[in-house]
N, C-alpha and C positions, 0 to 999 in steps of 0.2 A: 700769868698774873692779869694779862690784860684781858682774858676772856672771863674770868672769874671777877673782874672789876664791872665791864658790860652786863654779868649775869647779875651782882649783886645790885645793878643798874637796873634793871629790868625786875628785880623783882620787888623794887620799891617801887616805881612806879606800877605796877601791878596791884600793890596792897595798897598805895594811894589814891588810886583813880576810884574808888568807892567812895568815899572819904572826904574828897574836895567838894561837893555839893554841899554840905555840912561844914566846910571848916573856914574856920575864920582865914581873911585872906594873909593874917603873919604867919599861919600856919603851912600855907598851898607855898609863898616866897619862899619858907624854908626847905620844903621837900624841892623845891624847882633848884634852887641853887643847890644846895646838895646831890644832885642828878649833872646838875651841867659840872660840879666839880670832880665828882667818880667820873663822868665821860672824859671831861676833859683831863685827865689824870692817864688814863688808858690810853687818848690818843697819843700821849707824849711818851708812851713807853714804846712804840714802832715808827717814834721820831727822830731819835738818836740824839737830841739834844742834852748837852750837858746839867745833869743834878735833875731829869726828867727819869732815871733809872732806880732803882728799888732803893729806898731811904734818901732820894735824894726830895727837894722842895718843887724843882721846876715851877713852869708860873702855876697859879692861882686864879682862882677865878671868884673876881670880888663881889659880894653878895647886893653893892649898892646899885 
């Protein structure tokens, strides 16, 4: 899952980096913080931390 979370990572910023020259900046915030929360999502599955494992919430990463 966590490589599949990295690839799904990569492939938005992929399709976004065209895009941010043109995009208003609530737009580019939302793609950035949706990227650090798939990363950081992925890292917490080869962390071993409790409710970081598949359905669980682990932390979050706050968009403010």
């Amino acid at each position: 899952m966590q490589q599949d979370l990295r690839a799904l990572a990569a492939n938005i910023r992929a399709d976004a980096e065209g895009r941010y020259d043109s995009a208003e900046p609530v737009w580019r915030s939302g793609v950035e913080w949706a990227l650090l929360w798939i990363e950081n999502t992925a890292s917490h599955l080869t962390e071993g931390r409790p409710g970081a494992g598949a359905g669980g919430r682990g932390q979050g990463v706050s968009p403010e």
